[in-house]
C-alpha beads as a LAMMPS data file, in Angstrom:
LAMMPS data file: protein, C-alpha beads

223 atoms
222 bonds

1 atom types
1 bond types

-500.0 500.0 xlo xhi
-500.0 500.0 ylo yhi
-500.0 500.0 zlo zhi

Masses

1 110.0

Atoms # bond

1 1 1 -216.661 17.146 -333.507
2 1 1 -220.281 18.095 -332.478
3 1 1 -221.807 16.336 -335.780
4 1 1 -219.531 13.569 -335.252
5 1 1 -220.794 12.824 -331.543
6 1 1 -224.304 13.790 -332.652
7 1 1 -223.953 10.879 -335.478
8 1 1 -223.431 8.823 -332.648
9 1 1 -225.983 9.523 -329.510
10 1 1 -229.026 10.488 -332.040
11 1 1 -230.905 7.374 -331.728
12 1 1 -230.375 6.755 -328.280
13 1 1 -231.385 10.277 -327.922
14 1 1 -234.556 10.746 -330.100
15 1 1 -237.892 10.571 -328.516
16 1 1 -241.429 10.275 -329.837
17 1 1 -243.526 13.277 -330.167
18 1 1 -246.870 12.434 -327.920
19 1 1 -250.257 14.076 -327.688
20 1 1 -248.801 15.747 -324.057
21 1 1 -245.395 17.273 -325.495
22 1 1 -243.181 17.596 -328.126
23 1 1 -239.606 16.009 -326.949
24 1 1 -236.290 18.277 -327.402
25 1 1 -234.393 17.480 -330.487
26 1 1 -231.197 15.498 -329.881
27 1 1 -228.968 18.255 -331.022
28 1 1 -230.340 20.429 -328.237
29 1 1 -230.156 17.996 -325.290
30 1 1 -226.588 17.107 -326.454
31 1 1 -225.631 20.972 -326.522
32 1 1 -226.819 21.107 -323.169
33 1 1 -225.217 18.292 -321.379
34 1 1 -221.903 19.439 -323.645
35 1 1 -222.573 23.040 -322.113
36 1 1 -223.108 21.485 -318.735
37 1 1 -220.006 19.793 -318.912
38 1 1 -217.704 22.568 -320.284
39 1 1 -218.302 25.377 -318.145
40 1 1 -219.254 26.300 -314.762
41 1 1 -222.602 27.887 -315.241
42 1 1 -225.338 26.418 -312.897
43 1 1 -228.796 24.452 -313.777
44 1 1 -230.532 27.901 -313.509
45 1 1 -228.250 29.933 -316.325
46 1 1 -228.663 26.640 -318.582
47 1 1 -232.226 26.594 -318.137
48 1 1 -232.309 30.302 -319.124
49 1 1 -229.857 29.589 -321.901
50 1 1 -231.549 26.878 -323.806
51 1 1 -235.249 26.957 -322.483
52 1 1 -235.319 23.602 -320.514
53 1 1 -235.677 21.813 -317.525
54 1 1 -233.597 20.650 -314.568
55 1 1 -233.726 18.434 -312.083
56 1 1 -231.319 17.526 -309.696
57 1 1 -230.164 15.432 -306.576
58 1 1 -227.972 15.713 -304.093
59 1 1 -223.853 16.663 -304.542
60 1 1 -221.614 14.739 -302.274
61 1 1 -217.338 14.424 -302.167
62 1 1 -214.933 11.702 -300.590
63 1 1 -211.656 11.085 -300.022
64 1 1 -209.222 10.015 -302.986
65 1 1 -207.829 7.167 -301.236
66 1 1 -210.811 6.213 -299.446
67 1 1 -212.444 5.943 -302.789
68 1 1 -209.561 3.817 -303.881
69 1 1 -210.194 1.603 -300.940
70 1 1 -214.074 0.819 -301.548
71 1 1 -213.263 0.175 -305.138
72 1 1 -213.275 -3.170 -307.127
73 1 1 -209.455 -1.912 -308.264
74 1 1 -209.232 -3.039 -304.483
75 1 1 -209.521 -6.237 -304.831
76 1 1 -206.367 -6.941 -306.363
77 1 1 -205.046 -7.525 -303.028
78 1 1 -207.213 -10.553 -302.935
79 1 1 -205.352 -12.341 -306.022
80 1 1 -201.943 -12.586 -305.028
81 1 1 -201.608 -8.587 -304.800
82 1 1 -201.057 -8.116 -308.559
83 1 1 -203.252 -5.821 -310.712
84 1 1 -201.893 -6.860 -313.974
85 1 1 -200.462 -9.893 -315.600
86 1 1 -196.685 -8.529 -316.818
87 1 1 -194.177 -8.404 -314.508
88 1 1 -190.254 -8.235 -315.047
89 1 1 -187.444 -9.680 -312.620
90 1 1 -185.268 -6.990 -310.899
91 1 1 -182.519 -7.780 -308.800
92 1 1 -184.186 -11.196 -308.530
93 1 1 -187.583 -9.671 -307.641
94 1 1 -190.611 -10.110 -309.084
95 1 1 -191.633 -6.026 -310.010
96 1 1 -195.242 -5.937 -312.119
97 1 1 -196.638 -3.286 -313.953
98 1 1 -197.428 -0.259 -311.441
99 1 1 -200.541 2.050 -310.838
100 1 1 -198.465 5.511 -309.354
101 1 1 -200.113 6.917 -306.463
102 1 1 -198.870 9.934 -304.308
103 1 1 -198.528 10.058 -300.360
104 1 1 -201.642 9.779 -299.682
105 1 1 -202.028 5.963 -301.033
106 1 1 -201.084 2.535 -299.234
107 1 1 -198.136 1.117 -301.279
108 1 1 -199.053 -1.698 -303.103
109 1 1 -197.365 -4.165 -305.236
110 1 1 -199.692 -3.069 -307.699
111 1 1 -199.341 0.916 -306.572
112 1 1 -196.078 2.444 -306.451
113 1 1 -195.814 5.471 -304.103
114 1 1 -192.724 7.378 -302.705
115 1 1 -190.958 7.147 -299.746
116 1 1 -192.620 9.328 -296.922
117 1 1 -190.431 10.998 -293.719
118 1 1 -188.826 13.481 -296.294
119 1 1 -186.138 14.563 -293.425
120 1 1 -185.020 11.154 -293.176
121 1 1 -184.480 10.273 -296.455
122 1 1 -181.016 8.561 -298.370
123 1 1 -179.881 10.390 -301.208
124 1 1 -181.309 7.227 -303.710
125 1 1 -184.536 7.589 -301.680
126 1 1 -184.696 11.531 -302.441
127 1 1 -183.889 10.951 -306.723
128 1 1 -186.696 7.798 -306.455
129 1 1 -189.533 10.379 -305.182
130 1 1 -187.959 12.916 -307.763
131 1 1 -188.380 10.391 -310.654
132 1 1 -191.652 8.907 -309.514
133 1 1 -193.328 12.536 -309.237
134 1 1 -191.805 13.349 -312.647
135 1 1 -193.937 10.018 -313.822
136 1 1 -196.870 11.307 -311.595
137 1 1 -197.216 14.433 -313.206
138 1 1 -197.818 13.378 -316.655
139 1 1 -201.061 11.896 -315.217
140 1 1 -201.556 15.348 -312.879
141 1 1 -201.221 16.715 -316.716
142 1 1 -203.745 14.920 -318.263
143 1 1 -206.237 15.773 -315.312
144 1 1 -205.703 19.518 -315.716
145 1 1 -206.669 19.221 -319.364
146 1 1 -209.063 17.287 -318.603
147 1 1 -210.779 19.167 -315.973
148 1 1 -209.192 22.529 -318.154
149 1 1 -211.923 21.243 -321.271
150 1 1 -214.886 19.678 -319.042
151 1 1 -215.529 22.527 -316.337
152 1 1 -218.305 20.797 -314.681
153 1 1 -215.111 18.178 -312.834
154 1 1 -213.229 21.155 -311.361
155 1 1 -216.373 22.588 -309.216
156 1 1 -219.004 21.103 -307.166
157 1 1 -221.553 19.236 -309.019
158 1 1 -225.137 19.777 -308.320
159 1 1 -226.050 16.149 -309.174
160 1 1 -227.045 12.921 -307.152
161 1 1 -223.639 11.093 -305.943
162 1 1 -224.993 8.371 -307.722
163 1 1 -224.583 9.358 -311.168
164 1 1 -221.576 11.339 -310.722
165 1 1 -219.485 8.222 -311.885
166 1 1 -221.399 8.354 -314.772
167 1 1 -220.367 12.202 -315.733
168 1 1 -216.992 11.516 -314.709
169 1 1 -216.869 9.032 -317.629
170 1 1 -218.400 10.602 -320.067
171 1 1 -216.229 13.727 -319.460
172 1 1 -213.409 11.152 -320.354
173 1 1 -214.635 9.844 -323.720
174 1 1 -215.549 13.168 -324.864
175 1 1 -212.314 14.485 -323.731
176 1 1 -210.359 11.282 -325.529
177 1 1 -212.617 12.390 -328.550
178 1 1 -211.484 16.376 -328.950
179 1 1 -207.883 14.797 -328.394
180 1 1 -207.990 12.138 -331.344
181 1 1 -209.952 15.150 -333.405
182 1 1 -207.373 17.546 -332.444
183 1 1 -209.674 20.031 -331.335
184 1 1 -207.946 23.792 -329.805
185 1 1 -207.141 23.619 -325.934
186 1 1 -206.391 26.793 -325.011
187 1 1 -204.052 27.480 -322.172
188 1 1 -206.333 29.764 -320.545
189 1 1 -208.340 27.050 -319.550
190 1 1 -206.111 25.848 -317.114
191 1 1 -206.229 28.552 -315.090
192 1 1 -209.520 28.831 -315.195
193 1 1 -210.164 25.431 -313.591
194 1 1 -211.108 26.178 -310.061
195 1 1 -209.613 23.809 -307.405
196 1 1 -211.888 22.722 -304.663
197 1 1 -210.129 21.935 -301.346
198 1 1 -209.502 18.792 -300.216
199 1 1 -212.635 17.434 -297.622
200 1 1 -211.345 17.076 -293.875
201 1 1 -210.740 13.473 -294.031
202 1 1 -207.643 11.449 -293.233
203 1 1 -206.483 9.695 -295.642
204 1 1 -206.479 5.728 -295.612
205 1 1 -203.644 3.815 -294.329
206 1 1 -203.101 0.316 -294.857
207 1 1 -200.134 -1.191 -293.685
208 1 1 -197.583 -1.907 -296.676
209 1 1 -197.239 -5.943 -297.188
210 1 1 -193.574 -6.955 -297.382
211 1 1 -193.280 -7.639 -300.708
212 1 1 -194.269 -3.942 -301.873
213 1 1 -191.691 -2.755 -299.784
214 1 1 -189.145 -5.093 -301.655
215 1 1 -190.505 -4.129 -305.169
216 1 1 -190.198 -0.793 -304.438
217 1 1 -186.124 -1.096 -302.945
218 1 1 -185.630 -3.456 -306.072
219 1 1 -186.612 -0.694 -308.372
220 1 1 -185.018 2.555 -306.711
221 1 1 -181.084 2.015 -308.208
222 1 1 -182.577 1.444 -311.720
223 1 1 -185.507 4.318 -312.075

Bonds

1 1 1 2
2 1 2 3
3 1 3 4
4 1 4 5
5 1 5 6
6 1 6 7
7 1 7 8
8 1 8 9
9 1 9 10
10 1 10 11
11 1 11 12
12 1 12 13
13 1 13 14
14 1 14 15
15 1 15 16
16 1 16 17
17 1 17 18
18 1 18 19
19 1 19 20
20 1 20 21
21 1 21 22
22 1 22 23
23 1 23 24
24 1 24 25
25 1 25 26
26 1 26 27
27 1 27 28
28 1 28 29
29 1 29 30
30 1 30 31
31 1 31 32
32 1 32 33
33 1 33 34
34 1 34 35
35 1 35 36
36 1 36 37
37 1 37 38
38 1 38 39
39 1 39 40
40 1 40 41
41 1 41 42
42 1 42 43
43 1 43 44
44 1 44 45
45 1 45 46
46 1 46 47
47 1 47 48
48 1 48 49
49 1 49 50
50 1 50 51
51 1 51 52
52 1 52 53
53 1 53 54
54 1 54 55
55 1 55 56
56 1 56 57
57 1 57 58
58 1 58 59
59 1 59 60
60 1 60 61
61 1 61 62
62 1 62 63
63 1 63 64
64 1 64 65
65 1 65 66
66 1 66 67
67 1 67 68
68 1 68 69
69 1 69 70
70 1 70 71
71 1 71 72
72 1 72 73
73 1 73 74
74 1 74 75
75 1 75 76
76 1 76 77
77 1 77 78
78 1 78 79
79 1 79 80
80 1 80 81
81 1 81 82
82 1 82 83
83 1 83 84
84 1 84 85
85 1 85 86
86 1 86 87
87 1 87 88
88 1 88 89
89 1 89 90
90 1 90 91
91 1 91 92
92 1 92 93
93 1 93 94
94 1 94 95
95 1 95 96
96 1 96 97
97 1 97 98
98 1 98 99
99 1 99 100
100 1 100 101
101 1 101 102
102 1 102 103
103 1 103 104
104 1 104 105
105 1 105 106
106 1 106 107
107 1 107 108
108 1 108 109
109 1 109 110
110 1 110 111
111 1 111 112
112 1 112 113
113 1 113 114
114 1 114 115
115 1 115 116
116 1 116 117
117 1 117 118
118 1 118 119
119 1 119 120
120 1 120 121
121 1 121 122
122 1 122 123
123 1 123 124
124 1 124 125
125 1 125 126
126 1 126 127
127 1 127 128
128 1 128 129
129 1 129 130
130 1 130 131
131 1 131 132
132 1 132 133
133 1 133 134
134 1 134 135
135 1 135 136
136 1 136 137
137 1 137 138
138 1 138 139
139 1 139 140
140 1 140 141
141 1 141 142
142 1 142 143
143 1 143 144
144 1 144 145
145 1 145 146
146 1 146 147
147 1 147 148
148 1 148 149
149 1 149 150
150 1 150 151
151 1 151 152
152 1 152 153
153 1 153 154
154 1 154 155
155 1 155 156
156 1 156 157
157 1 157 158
158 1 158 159
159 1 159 160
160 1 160 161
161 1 161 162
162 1 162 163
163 1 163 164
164 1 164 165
165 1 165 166
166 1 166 167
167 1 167 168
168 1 168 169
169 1 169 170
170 1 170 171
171 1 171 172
172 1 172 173
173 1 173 174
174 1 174 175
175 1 175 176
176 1 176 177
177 1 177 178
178 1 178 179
179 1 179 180
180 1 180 181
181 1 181 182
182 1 182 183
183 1 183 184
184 1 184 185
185 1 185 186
186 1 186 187
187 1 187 188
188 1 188 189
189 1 189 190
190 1 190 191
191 1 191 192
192 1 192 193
193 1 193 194
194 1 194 195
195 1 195 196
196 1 196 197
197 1 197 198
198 1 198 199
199 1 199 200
200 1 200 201
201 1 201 202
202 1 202 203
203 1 203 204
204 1 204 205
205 1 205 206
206 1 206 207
207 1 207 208
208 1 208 209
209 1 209 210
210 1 210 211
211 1 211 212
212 1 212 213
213 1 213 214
214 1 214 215
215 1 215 216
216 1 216 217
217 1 217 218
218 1 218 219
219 1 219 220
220 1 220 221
221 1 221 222
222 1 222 223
């Protein structure tokens, strides 16, 4: 999997050798951001490790839902609330395809979430959270292996909030690329994901709009 990611970032990766330095090879600087990425070690052990560099910015954390909030995803609620174009007609409502959120979302008609006041619940209200978390944690799934494989998402990052996006996605498609490979995931890397806690933020409420509230009661007797 290495040669086949180094077949791919070489030439964006090779530099010209000048009169003031000779540049790294592009094997090397992709073992290092892979290292980076995989484990927790900091900028200092890495340096040590492979004989480089660092330089770094400034680390910096926010709320899930306030993220979610600020984000272009957002600004479905501008075009008619909808996220994506297939929808399918319940009970005589309109339900489209879903993004699943837990309590700590707005629901959406675009963003499913359960129902909240857990001691006030009906029986079908109790079995829809059931069924919805039992969606929810496929994706909580595919997070732990992700952040399992890519250590560098399951501590605090030592890197200007700017480009942290940027790792985040990387993480992904190197992730999706030891999946389609089939490379080993041990188990033991779960556990050795280390959970930061949550920052003391509330989370961000937003009124649900009346028609999320019917798409939600529309799909409760069938899910």
């Amino acid at each position: 999997t290495f040669n086949y990611l180094l077949s791919l970032v070489r030439p964006v990766l090779t530099r010209k050798t000048t009169n003031w330095r000779r540049p790294y090879e592009p094997s090397l600087r992709l073992a290092v951001v892979i290292w980076w990425y995989a484990t927790p070690s900091e900028y200092r052990t890495i340096s040590c490790l492979f004989g480089v560099d660092v330089y770094v910015g400034w680390p910096g954390r926010t709320h899930d839902a306030r993220v979610l909030s600020n984000s272009t995803i957002f600004k479905a609620e501008q075009q008619d609330g909808y996220l994506f174009p297939m929808s399918r007609d319940i009970n005589g409502v309109e339900v489209p395809v879903h993004l699943i959120g837990d309590a700590a979302y707005p629901l959406k008609k675009w963003l499913m979430k359960g129902f909240t006041q857990h001691h006030r619940l009906t029986p079908e209200q109790s079995t829809f959270n059931y069924r919805l978390s039992s969606a929810r944690m496929v994706v909580e799934n595919a997070f732990g292996r992700l952040k399992g494989r890519w250590k560098c998402l399951a501590k605090r990052c030592d890197v200007d909030i700017h480009i942290m996006p940027d790792i985040v996605i990387a993480c992904c498609i190197l992730h999706n690329v030891c999946e389609i490979n089939k490379d080993n995931y041990l188990a033991d890397w779960n556990t050795d994901a280390t959970e930061l806690p949550e920052p003391n933020a509330e989370a961000v409420y937003v009124p649900p709009v009346g028609g999320a509230q019917l798409i939600r009661e529309a799909i409760m007797p069938v899910l």
